[in-house]
C-alpha positions in Angstrom: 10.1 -20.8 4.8 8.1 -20.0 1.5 5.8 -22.2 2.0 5.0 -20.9 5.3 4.7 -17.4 4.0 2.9 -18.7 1.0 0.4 -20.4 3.5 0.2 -17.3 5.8 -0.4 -15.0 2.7 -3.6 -17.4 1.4 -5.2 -17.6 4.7 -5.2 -13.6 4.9 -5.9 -13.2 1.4 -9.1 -15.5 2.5 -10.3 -13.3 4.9 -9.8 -10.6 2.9 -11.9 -11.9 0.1 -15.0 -12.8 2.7 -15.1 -9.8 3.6 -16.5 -6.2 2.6 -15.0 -4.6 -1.0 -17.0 -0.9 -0.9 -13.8 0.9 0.2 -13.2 3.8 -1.7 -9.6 4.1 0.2 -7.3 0.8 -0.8 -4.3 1.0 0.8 -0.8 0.4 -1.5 2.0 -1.7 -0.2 4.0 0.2 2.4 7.2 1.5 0.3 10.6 0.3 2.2 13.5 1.0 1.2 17.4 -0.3 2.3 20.5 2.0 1.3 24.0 1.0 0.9 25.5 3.6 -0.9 24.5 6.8 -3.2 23.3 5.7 -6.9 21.6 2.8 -5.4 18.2 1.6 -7.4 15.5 -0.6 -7.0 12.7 -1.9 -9.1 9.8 -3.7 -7.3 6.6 -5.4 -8.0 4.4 -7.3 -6.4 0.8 -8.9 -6.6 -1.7 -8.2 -3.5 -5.5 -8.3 -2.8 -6.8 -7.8 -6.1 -4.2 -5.5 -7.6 -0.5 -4.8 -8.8 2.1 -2.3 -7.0 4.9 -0.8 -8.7 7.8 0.8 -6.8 10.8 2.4 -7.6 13.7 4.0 -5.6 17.1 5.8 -6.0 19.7 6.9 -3.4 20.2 10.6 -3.9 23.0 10.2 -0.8 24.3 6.9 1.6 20.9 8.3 3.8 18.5 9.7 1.3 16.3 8.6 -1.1 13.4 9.1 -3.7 11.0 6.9 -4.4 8.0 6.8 -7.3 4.9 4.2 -7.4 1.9 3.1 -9.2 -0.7 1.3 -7.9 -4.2 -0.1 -9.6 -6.3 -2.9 -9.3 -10.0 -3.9 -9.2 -13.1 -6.3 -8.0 -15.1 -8.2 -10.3 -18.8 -9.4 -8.7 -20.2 -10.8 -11.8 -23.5 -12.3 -9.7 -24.0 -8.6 -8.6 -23.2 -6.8 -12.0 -20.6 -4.2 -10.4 -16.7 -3.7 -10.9 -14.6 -1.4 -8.6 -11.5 0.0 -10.4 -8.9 2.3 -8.9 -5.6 3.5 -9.7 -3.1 5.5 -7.9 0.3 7.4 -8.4 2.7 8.7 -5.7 6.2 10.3 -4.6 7.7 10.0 -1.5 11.3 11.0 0.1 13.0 9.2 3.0 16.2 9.4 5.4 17.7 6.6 6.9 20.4 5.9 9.6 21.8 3.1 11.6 22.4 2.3 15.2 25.8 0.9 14.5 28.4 0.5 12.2 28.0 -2.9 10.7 24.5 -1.1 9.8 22.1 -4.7 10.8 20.1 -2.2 13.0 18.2 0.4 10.0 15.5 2.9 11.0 13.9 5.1 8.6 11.5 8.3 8.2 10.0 8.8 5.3 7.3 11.4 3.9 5.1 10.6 0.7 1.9 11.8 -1.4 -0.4 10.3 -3.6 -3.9 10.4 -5.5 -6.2 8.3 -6.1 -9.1 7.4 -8.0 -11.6 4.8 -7.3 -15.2 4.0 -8.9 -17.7 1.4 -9.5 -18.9 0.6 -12.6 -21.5 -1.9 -14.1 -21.2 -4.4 -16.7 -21.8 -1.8 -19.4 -18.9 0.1 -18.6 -20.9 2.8 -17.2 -20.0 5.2 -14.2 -22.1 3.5 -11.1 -23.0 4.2 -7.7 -25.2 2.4 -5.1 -26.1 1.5 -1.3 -22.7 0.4 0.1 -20.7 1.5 -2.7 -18.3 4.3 -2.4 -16.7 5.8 -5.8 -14.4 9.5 -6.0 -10.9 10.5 -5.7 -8.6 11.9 -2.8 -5.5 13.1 -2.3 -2.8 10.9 0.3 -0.5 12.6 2.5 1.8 9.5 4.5 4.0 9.7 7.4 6.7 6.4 8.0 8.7 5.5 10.4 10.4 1.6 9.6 12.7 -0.4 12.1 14.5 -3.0 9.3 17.0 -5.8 10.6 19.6 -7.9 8.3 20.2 -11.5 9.2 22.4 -14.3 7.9 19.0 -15.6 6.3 17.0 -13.0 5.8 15.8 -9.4 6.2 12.7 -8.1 7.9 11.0 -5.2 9.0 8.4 -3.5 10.9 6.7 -0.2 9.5 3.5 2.1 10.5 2.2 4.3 8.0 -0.2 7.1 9.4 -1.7 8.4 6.6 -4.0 11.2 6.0 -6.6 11.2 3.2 -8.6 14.1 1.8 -11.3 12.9 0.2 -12.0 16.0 -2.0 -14.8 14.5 -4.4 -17.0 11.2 -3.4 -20.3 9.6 -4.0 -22.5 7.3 -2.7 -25.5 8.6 -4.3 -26.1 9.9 -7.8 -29.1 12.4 -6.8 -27.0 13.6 -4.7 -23.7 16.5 -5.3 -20.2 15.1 -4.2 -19.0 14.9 -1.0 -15.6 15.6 1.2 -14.4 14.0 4.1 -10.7 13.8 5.9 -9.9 10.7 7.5 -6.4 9.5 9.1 -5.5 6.1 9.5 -2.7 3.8 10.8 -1.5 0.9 9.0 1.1 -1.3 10.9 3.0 -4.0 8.5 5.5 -7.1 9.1 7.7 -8.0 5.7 10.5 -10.3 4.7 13.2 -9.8 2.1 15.0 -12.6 1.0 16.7 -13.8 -1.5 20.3 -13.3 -4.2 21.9 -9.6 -3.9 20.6 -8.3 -7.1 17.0 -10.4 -7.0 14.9 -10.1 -4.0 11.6 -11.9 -2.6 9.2 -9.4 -0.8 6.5 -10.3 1.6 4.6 -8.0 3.5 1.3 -8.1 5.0 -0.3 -5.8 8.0 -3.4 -3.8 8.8 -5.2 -1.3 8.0 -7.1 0.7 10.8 -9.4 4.1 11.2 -7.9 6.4 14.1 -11.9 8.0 13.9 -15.0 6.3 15.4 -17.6 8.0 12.9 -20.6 6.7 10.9 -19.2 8.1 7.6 -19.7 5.8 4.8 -15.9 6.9 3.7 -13.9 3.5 4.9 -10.6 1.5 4.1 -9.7 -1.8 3.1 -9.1 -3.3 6.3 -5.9 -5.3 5.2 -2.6 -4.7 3.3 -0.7 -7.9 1.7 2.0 -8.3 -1.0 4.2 -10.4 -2.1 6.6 -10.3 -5.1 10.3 -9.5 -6.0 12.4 -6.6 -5.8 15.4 -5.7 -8.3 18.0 -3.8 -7.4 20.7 -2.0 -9.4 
Protein backbone atom coordinates (compact mmCIF):
# COMPACT_ATOMS: atom_id res chain seq x y z
CA UNK A 1 0.00 0.00 0.00
CA UNK A 2 2.99 2.59 0.45
CA UNK A 3 4.37 2.00 -2.48
CA UNK A 4 1.23 2.59 -4.23
CA UNK A 5 0.68 5.88 -2.42
CA UNK A 6 4.33 6.65 -2.88
CA UNK A 7 3.76 6.06 -6.68
CA UNK A 8 0.47 8.06 -6.82
CA UNK A 9 2.16 10.99 -4.81
CA UNK A 10 5.30 11.21 -7.57
CA UNK A 11 3.18 11.06 -10.53
CA UNK A 12 1.07 14.17 -9.06
CA UNK A 13 3.97 15.80 -7.74
CA UNK A 14 5.14 15.52 -11.59
CA UNK A 15 2.40 17.28 -12.90
CA UNK A 16 2.66 19.64 -10.54
CA UNK A 17 6.23 20.56 -11.15
CA UNK A 18 5.36 20.89 -15.24
CA UNK A 19 3.22 23.12 -14.64
CA UNK A 20 2.80 26.97 -13.79
CA UNK A 21 4.58 28.28 -10.21
CA UNK A 22 3.32 32.33 -10.35
CA UNK A 23 0.53 31.64 -7.74
CA UNK A 24 0.56 34.04 -5.21
CA UNK A 25 -2.24 31.81 -3.25
CA UNK A 26 -0.52 28.17 -2.27
CA UNK A 27 -2.83 26.22 -0.72
CA UNK A 28 -1.69 24.39 2.94
CA UNK A 29 -2.58 20.82 3.64
CA UNK A 30 -6.20 20.57 4.64
CA UNK A 31 -6.06 20.28 8.66
CA UNK A 32 -8.08 16.99 9.89
CA UNK A 33 -8.48 16.14 12.91
CA UNK A 34 -9.90 12.69 14.82
CA UNK A 35 -11.04 13.01 18.62
CA UNK A 36 -11.33 10.35 21.19
CA UNK A 37 -11.54 12.03 24.18
CA UNK A 38 -10.87 15.70 25.80
CA UNK A 39 -6.89 16.41 26.36
CA UNK A 40 -6.22 14.70 23.11
CA UNK A 41 -3.04 16.17 21.05
CA UNK A 42 -1.53 15.85 17.89
CA UNK A 43 1.70 16.97 16.27
CA UNK A 44 1.96 16.70 12.43
CA UNK A 45 4.28 17.35 9.65
CA UNK A 46 4.54 16.65 6.47
CA UNK A 47 6.53 17.45 3.14
CA UNK A 48 4.40 18.68 -0.04
CA UNK A 49 4.98 20.50 -3.39
CA UNK A 50 7.90 22.43 -2.52
CA UNK A 51 7.19 23.15 1.10
CA UNK A 52 6.79 22.02 4.83
CA UNK A 53 3.27 22.09 6.88
CA UNK A 54 3.18 22.08 10.56
CA UNK A 55 -0.05 21.20 12.37
CA UNK A 56 -1.02 21.06 15.79
CA UNK A 57 -4.29 20.16 17.64
CA UNK A 58 -5.85 19.71 21.17
CA UNK A 59 -9.32 18.54 22.22
CA UNK A 60 -10.87 21.25 24.33
CA UNK A 61 -13.95 18.58 24.77
CA UNK A 62 -14.77 14.70 23.30
CA UNK A 63 -16.29 17.11 20.18
CA UNK A 64 -14.21 20.22 20.03
CA UNK A 65 -11.01 21.17 19.20
CA UNK A 66 -8.30 23.83 18.43
CA UNK A 67 -5.94 23.65 16.03
CA UNK A 68 -2.55 25.95 15.10
CA UNK A 69 -0.29 25.71 11.81
CA UNK A 70 2.59 26.92 9.94
CA UNK A 71 3.16 26.64 6.64
CA UNK A 72 6.25 27.99 4.19
CA UNK A 73 8.03 26.89 1.38
CA UNK A 74 9.49 28.12 -1.99
CA UNK A 75 10.59 27.64 -5.92
CA UNK A 76 14.00 27.90 -7.04
CA UNK A 77 14.29 28.58 -11.12
CA UNK A 78 17.94 29.07 -11.17
CA UNK A 79 17.90 29.19 -15.37
CA UNK A 80 15.40 32.16 -14.92
CA UNK A 81 17.15 33.91 -11.85
CA UNK A 82 13.83 34.11 -9.63
CA UNK A 83 12.82 32.52 -6.16
CA UNK A 84 9.18 32.47 -4.83
CA UNK A 85 9.02 32.34 -1.02
CA UNK A 86 5.94 32.29 1.16
CA UNK A 87 5.07 31.64 4.54
CA UNK A 88 1.90 31.32 6.37
CA UNK A 89 0.35 31.07 10.04
CA UNK A 90 -3.18 30.09 10.99
CA UNK A 91 -5.96 29.03 13.72
CA UNK A 92 -8.80 27.17 13.21
CA UNK A 93 -11.64 25.53 15.65
CA UNK A 94 -13.73 22.47 14.71
CA UNK A 95 -16.72 20.20 16.10
CA UNK A 96 -17.11 16.73 15.44
CA UNK A 97 -19.79 14.00 15.92
CA UNK A 98 -20.48 10.48 14.90
CA UNK A 99 -23.24 8.66 13.19
CA UNK A 100 -23.04 5.77 15.62
CA UNK A 101 -21.71 4.58 18.59
CA UNK A 102 -18.75 2.55 17.74
CA UNK A 103 -17.79 6.13 16.18
CA UNK A 104 -16.21 4.38 12.50
CA UNK A 105 -18.62 6.90 10.82
CA UNK A 106 -16.82 10.79 11.86
CA UNK A 107 -18.06 14.03 10.23
CA UNK A 108 -16.67 17.28 11.08
CA UNK A 109 -17.13 21.26 10.57
CA UNK A 110 -14.54 23.25 11.10
CA UNK A 111 -13.79 27.09 10.78
CA UNK A 112 -10.11 28.61 10.35
CA UNK A 113 -7.96 31.83 9.39
CA UNK A 114 -4.79 32.50 8.12
CA UNK A 115 -2.26 35.03 6.43
CA UNK A 116 -0.06 34.87 4.15
CA UNK A 117 2.83 36.25 2.53
CA UNK A 118 4.27 35.37 -0.76
CA UNK A 119 6.95 37.18 -3.03
CA UNK A 120 9.51 36.64 -5.67
CA UNK A 121 12.76 37.49 -5.35
CA UNK A 122 16.03 37.37 -7.55
CA UNK A 123 19.26 35.93 -7.07
CA UNK A 124 20.41 39.02 -5.16
CA UNK A 125 17.94 38.65 -2.52
CA UNK A 126 16.14 41.60 -3.77
CA UNK A 127 12.21 42.18 -3.63
CA UNK A 128 11.15 41.22 -7.52
CA UNK A 129 8.28 41.41 -9.61
CA UNK A 130 7.62 40.53 -13.28
CA UNK A 131 5.23 39.37 -16.27
CA UNK A 132 3.53 36.27 -14.81
CA UNK A 133 4.72 36.72 -11.38
CA UNK A 134 2.41 37.52 -8.56
CA UNK A 135 4.07 38.65 -5.12
CA UNK A 136 1.75 40.40 -1.78
CA UNK A 137 -0.04 39.05 1.18
CA UNK A 138 -3.74 38.16 2.00
CA UNK A 139 -5.69 37.28 4.63
CA UNK A 140 -7.59 33.33 4.52
CA UNK A 141 -10.92 32.82 5.92
CA UNK A 142 -11.75 28.51 5.47
CA UNK A 143 -14.88 26.81 5.77
CA UNK A 144 -14.56 22.51 6.27
CA UNK A 145 -16.73 20.08 6.28
CA UNK A 146 -14.72 16.18 6.52
CA UNK A 147 -16.52 12.72 6.22
CA UNK A 148 -13.49 10.40 8.01
CA UNK A 149 -13.96 6.47 8.24
CA UNK A 150 -11.89 3.91 10.58
CA UNK A 151 -11.11 0.50 9.21
CA UNK A 152 -9.29 -2.57 10.48
CA UNK A 153 -6.34 -1.28 8.12
CA UNK A 154 -6.56 1.97 7.87
CA UNK A 155 -8.26 5.44 8.14
CA UNK A 156 -9.38 7.78 5.36
CA UNK A 157 -11.13 10.64 4.63
CA UNK A 158 -12.81 13.05 2.28
CA UNK A 159 -12.69 16.89 3.00
CA UNK A 160 -13.65 20.26 0.93
CA UNK A 161 -12.23 23.33 2.01
CA UNK A 162 -14.03 26.52 0.53
CA UNK A 163 -11.89 29.19 1.30
CA UNK A 164 -12.10 32.79 0.84
CA UNK A 165 -8.98 34.90 0.30
CA UNK A 166 -8.63 38.68 0.53
CA UNK A 167 -5.91 39.66 -1.14
CA UNK A 168 -5.43 43.07 0.56
CA UNK A 169 -1.87 44.07 -0.96
CA UNK A 170 -0.46 42.50 -4.39
CA UNK A 171 1.84 43.18 -7.29
CA UNK A 172 2.49 42.31 -10.58
CA UNK A 173 4.06 45.37 -11.57
CA UNK A 174 6.52 47.67 -9.72
CA UNK A 175 5.38 51.06 -11.59
CA UNK A 176 2.42 50.30 -10.53
CA UNK A 177 0.57 50.85 -6.63
CA UNK A 178 -0.69 47.53 -5.00
CA UNK A 179 -3.60 45.87 -5.77
CA UNK A 180 -6.73 44.03 -3.95
CA UNK A 181 -8.76 41.29 -5.10
CA UNK A 182 -11.31 38.63 -3.21
CA UNK A 183 -11.33 35.37 -4.61
CA UNK A 184 -13.07 31.98 -3.20
CA UNK A 185 -12.09 28.72 -4.03
CA UNK A 186 -12.83 24.98 -3.40
CA UNK A 187 -10.35 22.50 -2.64
CA UNK A 188 -11.64 18.89 -2.47
CA UNK A 189 -8.94 16.23 -0.90
CA UNK A 190 -8.74 12.25 -0.37
CA UNK A 191 -6.14 11.13 2.64
CA UNK A 192 -5.05 8.06 4.38
CA UNK A 193 -3.91 7.59 7.97
CA UNK A 194 -2.27 4.65 8.89
CA UNK A 195 -0.05 3.36 11.00
CA UNK A 196 0.83 2.43 15.33
CA UNK A 197 -1.62 4.41 17.80
CA UNK A 198 0.80 6.97 18.93
CA UNK A 199 2.74 7.29 15.22
CA UNK A 200 0.76 7.94 12.29
CA UNK A 201 1.39 8.06 8.33
CA UNK A 202 -0.55 10.92 6.55
CA UNK A 203 -1.22 11.10 2.86
CA UNK A 204 -3.41 13.49 1.32
CA UNK A 205 -3.61 14.86 -1.99
CA UNK A 206 -6.74 16.84 -3.84
CA UNK A 207 -7.38 19.88 -5.87
CA UNK A 208 -7.40 23.12 -5.88
CA UNK A 209 -10.06 25.02 -7.98
CA UNK A 210 -11.34 28.95 -8.65
CA UNK A 211 -15.29 29.19 -8.06
CA UNK A 212 -14.72 32.62 -10.41
CA UNK A 213 -14.28 32.68 -14.23
CA UNK A 214 -12.17 36.19 -14.31
CA UNK A 215 -9.03 37.36 -16.15
CA UNK A 216 -7.35 38.46 -12.85
CA UNK A 217 -3.82 37.62 -12.70
CA UNK A 218 -4.58 36.63 -8.81
CA UNK A 219 -4.50 32.53 -9.16
CA UNK A 220 -3.92 29.32 -6.97
CA UNK A 221 -1.81 26.47 -7.09
CA UNK A 222 -3.82 24.11 -8.82
CA UNK A 223 -2.98 21.03 -6.56
CA UNK A 224 -2.63 20.19 -2.80
CA UNK A 225 -0.36 16.95 -1.78
CA UNK A 226 1.21 15.83 1.50
CA UNK A 227 2.57 13.23 2.90
CA UNK A 228 4.22 12.74 6.38
CA UNK A 229 3.50 11.50 9.98
CA UNK A 230 1.32 12.56 12.57
CA UNK A 231 2.01 12.21 16.50
CA UNK A 232 -0.39 12.01 18.78
CA UNK A 233 -0.44 12.47 22.61
Amino acid sequence: MLFRISTIYIAISFVFLISSCSSLYIPNKLQVVQIEEKGDASLDASIGFNSIDLQSTVALSDQFYLGLSAFGGGTLRTTENWAQRFYQFGIQSGYQWQRDSSANHTFGIDLGWGHTTSSYYNNLGQFLVFSGGTSGEYRKYALQYTYYLKTKVTDLYVSIRTTCIDAYSFRTNLSQPPQSHKKLFLEPVFGLIFGPDKLKFTYQVGYCISAHNDQSPFGGRPFIGSIGLQFRF
